[in-house]
mmCIF file of the N, C-alpha and C atoms, coordinates in Angstrom:
data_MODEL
# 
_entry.id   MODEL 
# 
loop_
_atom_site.group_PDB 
_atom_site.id 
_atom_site.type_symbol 
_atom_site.label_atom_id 
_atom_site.label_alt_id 
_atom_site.label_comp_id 
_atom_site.label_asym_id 
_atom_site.label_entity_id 
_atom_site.label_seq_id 
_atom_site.pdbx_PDB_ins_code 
_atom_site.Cartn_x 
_atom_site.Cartn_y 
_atom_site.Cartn_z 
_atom_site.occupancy 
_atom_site.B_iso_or_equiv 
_atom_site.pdbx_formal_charge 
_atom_site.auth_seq_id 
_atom_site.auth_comp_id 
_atom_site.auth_asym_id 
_atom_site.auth_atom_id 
_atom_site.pdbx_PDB_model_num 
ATOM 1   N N  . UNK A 1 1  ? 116.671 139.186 86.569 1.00 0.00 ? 1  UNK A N  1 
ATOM 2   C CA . UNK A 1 1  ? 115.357 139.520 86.121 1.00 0.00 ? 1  UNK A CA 1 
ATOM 3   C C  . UNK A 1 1  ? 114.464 138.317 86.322 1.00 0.00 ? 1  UNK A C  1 
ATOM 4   N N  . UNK A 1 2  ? 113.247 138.526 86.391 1.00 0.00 ? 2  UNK A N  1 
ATOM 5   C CA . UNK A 1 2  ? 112.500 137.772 86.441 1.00 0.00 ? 2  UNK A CA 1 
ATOM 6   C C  . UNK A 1 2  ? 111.121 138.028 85.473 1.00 0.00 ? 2  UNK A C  1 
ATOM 7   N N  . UNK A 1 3  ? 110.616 136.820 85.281 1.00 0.00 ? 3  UNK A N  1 
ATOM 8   C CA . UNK A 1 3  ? 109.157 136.898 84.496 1.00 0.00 ? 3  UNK A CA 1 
ATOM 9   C C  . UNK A 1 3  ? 108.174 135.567 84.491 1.00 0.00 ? 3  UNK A C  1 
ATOM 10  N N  . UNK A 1 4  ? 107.349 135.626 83.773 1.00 0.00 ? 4  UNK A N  1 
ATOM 11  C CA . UNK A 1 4  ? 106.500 133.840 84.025 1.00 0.00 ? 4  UNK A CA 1 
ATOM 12  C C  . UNK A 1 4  ? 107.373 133.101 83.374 1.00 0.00 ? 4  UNK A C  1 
ATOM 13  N N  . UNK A 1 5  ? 107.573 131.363 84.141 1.00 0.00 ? 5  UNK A N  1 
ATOM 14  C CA . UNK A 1 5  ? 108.354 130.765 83.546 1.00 0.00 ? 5  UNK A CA 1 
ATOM 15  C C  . UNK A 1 5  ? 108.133 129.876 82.642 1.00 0.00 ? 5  UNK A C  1 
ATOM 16  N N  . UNK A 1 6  ? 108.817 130.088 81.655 1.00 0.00 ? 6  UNK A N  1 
ATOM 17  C CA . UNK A 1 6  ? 108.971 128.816 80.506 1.00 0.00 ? 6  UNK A CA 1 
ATOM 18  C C  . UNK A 1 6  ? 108.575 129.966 79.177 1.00 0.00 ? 6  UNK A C  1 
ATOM 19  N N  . UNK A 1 7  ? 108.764 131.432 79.265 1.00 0.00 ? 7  UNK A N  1 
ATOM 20  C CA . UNK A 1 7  ? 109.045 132.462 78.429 1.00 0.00 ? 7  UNK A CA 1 
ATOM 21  C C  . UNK A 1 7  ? 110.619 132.702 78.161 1.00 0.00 ? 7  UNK A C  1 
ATOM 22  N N  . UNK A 1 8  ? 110.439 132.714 76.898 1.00 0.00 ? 8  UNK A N  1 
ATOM 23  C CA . UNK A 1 8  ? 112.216 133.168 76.341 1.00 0.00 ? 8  UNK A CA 1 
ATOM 24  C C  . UNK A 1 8  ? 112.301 134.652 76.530 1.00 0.00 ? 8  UNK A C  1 
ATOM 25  N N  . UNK A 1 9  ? 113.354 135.670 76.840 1.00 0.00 ? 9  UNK A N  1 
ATOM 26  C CA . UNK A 1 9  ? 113.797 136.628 76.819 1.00 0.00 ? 9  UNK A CA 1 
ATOM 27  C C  . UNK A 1 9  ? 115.211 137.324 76.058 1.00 0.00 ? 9  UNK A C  1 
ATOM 28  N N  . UNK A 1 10 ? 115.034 138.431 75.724 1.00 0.00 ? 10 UNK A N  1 
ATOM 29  C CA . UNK A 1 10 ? 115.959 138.587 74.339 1.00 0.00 ? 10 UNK A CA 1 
ATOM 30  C C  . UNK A 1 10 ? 116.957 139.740 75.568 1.00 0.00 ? 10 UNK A C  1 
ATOM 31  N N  . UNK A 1 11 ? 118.171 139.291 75.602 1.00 0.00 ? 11 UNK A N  1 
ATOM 32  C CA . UNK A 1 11 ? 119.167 140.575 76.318 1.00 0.00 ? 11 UNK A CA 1 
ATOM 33  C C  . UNK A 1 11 ? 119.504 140.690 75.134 1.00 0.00 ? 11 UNK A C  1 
ATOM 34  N N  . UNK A 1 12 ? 119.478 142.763 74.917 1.00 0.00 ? 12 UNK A N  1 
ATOM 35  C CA . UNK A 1 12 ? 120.106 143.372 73.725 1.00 0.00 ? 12 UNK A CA 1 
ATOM 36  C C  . UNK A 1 12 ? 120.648 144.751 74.474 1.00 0.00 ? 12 UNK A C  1 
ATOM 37  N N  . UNK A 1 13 ? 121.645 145.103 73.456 1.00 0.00 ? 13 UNK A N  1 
ATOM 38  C CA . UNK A 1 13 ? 123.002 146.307 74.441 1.00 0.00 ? 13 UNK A CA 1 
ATOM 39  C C  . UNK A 1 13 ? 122.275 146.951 72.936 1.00 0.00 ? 13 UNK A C  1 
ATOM 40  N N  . UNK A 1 14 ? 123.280 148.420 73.669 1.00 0.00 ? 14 UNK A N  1 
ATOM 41  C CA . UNK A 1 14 ? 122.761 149.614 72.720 1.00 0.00 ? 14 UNK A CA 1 
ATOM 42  C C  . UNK A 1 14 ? 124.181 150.707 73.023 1.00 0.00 ? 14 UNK A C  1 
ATOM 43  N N  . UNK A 1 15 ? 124.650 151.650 72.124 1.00 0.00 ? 15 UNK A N  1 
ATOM 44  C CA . UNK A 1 15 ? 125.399 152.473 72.726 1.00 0.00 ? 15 UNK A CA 1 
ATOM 45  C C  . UNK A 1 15 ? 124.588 153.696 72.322 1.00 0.00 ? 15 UNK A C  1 
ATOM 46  N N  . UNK A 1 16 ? 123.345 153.463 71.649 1.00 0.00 ? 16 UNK A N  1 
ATOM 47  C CA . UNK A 1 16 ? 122.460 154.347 71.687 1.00 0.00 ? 16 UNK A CA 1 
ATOM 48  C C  . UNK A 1 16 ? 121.318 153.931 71.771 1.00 0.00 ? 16 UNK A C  1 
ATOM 49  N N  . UNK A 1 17 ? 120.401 154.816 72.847 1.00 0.00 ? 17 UNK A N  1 
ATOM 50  C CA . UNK A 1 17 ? 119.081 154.251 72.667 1.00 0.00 ? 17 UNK A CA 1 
ATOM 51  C C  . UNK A 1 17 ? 118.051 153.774 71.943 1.00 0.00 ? 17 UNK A C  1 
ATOM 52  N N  . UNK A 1 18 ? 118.030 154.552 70.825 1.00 0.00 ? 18 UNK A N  1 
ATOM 53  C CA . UNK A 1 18 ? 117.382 154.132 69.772 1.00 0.00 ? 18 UNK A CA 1 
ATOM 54  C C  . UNK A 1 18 ? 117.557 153.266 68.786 1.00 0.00 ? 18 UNK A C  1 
ATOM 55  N N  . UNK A 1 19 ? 118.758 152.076 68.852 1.00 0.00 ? 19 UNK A N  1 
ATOM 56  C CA . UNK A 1 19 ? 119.086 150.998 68.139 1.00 0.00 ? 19 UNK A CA 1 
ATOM 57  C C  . UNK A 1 19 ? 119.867 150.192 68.989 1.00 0.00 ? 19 UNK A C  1 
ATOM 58  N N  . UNK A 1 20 ? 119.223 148.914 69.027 1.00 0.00 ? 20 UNK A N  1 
ATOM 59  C CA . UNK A 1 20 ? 119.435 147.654 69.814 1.00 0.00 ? 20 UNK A CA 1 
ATOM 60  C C  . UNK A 1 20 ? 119.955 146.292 69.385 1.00 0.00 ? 20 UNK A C  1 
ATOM 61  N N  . UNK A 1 21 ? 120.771 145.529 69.923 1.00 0.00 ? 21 UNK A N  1 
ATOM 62  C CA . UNK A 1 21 ? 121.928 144.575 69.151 1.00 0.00 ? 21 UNK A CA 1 
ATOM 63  C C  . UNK A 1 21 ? 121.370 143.431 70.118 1.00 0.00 ? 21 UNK A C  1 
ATOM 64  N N  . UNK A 1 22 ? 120.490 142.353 69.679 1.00 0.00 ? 22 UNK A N  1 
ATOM 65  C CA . UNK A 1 22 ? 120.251 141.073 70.531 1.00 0.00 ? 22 UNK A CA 1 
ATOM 66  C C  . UNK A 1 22 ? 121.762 140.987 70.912 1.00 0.00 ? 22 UNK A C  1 
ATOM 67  N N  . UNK A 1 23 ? 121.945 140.311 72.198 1.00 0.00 ? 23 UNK A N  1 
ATOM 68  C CA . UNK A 1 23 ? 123.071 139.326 72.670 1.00 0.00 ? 23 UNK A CA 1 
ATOM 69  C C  . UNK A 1 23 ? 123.098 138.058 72.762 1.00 0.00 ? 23 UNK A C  1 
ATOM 70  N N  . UNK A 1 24 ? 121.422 137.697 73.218 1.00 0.00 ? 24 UNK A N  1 
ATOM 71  C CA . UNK A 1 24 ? 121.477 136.273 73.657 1.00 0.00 ? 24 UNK A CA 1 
ATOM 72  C C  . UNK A 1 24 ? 119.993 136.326 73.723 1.00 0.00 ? 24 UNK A C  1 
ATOM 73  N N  . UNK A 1 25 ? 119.362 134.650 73.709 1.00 0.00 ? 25 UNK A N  1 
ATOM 74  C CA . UNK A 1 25 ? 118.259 134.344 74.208 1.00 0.00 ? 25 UNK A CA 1 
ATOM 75  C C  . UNK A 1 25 ? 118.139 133.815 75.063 1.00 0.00 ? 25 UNK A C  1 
ATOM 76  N N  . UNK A 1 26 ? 117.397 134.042 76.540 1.00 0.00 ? 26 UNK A N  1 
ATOM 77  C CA . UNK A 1 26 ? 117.412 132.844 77.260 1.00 0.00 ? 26 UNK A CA 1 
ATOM 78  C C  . UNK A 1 26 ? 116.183 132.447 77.946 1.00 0.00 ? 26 UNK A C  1 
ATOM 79  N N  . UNK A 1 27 ? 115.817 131.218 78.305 1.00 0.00 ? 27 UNK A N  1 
ATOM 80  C CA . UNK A 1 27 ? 114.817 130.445 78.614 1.00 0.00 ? 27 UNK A CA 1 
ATOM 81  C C  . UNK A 1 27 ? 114.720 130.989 80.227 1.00 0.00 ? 27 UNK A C  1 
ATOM 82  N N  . UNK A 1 28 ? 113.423 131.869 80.316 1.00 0.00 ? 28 UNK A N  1 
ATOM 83  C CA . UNK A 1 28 ? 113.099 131.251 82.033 1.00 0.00 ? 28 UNK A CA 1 
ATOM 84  C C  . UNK A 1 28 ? 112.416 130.386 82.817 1.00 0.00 ? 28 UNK A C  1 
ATOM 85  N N  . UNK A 1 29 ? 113.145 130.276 83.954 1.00 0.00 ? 29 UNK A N  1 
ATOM 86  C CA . UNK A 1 29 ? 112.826 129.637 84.766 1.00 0.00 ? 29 UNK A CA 1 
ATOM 87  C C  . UNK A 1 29 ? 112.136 129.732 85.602 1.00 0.00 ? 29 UNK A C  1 
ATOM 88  N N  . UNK A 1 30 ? 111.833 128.999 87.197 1.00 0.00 ? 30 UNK A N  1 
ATOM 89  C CA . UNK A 1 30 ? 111.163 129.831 88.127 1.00 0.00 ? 30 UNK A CA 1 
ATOM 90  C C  . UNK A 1 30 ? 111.882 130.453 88.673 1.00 0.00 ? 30 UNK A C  1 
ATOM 91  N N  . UNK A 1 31 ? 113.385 130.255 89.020 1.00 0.00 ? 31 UNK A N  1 
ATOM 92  C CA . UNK A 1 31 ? 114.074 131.161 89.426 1.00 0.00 ? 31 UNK A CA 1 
ATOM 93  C C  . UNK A 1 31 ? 114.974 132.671 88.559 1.00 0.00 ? 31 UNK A C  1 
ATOM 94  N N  . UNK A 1 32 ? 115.317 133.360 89.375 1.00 0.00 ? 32 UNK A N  1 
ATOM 95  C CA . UNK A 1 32 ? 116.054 134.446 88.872 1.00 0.00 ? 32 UNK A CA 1 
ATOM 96  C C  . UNK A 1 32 ? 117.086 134.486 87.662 1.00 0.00 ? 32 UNK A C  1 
ATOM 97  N N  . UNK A 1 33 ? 117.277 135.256 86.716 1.00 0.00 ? 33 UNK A N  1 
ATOM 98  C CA . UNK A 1 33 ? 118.141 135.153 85.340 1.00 0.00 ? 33 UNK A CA 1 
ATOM 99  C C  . UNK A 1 33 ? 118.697 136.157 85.951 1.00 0.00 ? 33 UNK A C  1 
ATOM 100 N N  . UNK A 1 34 ? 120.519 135.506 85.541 1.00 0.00 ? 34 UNK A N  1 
ATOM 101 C CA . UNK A 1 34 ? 121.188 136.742 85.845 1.00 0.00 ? 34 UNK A CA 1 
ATOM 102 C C  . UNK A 1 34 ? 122.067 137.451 84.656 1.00 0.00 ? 34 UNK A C  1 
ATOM 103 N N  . UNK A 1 35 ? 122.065 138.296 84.422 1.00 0.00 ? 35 UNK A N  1 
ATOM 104 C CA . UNK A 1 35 ? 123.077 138.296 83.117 1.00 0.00 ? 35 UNK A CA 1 
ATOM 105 C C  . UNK A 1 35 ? 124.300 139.345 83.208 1.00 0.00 ? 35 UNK A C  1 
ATOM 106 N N  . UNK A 1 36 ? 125.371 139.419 83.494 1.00 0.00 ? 36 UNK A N  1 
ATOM 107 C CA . UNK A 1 36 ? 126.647 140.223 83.118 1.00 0.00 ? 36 UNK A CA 1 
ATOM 108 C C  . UNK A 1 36 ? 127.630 140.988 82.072 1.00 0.00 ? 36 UNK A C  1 
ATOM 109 N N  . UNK A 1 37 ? 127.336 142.003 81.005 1.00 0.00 ? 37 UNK A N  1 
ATOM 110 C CA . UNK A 1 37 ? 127.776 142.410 80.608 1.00 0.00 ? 37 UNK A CA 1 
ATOM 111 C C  . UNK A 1 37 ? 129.290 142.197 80.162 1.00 0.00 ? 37 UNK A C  1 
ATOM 112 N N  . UNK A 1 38 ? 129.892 142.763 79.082 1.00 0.00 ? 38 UNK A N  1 
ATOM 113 C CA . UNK A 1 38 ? 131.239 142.691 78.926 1.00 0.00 ? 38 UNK A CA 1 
ATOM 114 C C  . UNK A 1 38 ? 131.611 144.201 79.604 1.00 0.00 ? 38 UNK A C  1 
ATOM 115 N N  . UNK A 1 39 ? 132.830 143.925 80.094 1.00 0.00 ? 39 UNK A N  1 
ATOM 116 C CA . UNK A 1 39 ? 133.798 145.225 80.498 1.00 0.00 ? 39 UNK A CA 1 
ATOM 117 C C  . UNK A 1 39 ? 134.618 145.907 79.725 1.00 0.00 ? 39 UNK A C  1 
ATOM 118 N N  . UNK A 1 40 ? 134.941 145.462 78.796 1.00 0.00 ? 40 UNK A N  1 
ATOM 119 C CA . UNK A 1 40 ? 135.394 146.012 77.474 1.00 0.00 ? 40 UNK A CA 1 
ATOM 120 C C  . UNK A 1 40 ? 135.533 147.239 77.609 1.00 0.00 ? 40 UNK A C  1 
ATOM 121 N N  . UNK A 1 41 ? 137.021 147.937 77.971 1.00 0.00 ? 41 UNK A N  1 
ATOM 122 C CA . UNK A 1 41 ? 137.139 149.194 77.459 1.00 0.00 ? 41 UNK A CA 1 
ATOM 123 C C  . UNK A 1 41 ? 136.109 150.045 76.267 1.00 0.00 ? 41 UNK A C  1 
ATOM 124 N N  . UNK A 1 42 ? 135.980 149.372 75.230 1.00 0.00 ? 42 UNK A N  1 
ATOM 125 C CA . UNK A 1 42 ? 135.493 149.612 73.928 1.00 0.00 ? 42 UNK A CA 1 
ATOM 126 C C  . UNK A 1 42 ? 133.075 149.829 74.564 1.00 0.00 ? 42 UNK A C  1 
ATOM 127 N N  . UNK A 1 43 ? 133.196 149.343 75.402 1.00 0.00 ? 43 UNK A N  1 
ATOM 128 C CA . UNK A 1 43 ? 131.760 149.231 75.670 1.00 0.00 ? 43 UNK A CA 1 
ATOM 129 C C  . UNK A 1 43 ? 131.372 150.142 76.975 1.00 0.00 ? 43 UNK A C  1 
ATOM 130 N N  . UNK A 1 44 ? 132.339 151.220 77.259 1.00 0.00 ? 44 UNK A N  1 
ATOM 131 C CA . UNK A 1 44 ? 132.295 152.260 78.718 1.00 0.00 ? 44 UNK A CA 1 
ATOM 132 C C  . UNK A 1 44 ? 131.007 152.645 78.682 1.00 0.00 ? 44 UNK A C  1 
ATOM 133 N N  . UNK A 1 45 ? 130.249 152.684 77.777 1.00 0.00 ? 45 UNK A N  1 
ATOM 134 C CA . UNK A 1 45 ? 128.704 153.557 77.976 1.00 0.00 ? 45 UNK A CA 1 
ATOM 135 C C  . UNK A 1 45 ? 127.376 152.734 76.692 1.00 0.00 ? 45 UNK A C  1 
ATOM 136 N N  . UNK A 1 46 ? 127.451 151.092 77.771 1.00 0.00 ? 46 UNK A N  1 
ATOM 137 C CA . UNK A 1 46 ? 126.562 150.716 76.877 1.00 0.00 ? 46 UNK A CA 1 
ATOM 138 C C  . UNK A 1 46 ? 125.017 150.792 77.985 1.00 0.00 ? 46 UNK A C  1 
ATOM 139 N N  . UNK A 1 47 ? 124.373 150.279 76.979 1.00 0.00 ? 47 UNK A N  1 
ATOM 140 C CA . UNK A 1 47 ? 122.734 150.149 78.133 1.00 0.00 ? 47 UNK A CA 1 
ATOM 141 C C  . UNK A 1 47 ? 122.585 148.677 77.637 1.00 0.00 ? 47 UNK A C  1 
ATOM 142 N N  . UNK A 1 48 ? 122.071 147.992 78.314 1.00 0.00 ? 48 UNK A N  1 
ATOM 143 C CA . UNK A 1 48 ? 121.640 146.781 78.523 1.00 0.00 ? 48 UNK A CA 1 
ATOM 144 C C  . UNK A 1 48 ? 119.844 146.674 78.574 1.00 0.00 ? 48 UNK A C  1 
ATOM 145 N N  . UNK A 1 49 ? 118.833 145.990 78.010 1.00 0.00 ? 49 UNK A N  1 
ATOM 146 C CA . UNK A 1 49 ? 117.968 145.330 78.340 1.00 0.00 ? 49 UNK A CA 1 
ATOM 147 C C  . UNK A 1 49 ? 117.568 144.557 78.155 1.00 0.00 ? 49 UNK A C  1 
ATOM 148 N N  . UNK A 1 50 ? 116.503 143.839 78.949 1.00 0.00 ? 50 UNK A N  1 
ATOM 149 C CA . UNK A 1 50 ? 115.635 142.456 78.345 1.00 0.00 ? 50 UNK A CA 1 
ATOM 150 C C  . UNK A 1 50 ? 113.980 142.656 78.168 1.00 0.00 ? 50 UNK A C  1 
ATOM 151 N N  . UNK A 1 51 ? 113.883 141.688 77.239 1.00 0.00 ? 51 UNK A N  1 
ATOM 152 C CA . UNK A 1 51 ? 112.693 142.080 75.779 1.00 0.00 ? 51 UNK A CA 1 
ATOM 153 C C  . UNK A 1 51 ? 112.226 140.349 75.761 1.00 0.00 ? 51 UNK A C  1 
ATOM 154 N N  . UNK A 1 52 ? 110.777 140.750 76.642 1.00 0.00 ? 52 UNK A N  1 
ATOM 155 C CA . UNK A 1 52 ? 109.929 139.310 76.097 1.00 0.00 ? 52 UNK A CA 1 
ATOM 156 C C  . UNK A 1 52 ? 109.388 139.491 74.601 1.00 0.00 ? 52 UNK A C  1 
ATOM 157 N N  . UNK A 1 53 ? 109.558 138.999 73.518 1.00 0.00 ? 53 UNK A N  1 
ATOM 158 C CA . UNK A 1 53 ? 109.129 138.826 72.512 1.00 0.00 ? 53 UNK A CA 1 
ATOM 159 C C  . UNK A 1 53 ? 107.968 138.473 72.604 1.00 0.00 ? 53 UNK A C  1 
# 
């Protein structure tokens, strides 16, 4: 993902849409953020997004 840099961004998972679990914060840069999920049997049907605060 990308956005203007030197903005923090919030990755949060969901196994339902309508309620969202921060994972992490992270600082951007000028370049590209990449972020990878867990594989977790237990997580087969999550959604992932990122949220400029």
């Amino acid at each position: 993902m990308t956005g203007p840099s030197g903005s923090n961004v919030v990755i949060q998972a969901s196994t339902d849409p309508q309620t969202w679990i921060p994972l992490q914060t992270n600082l951007l840069g000028s370049g590209p953020l990449h972020f990878s999920g867990s594989n977790s049997p237990a997580n087969r049907q999550r959604f992932n997004r990122a949220v400029l605060p």
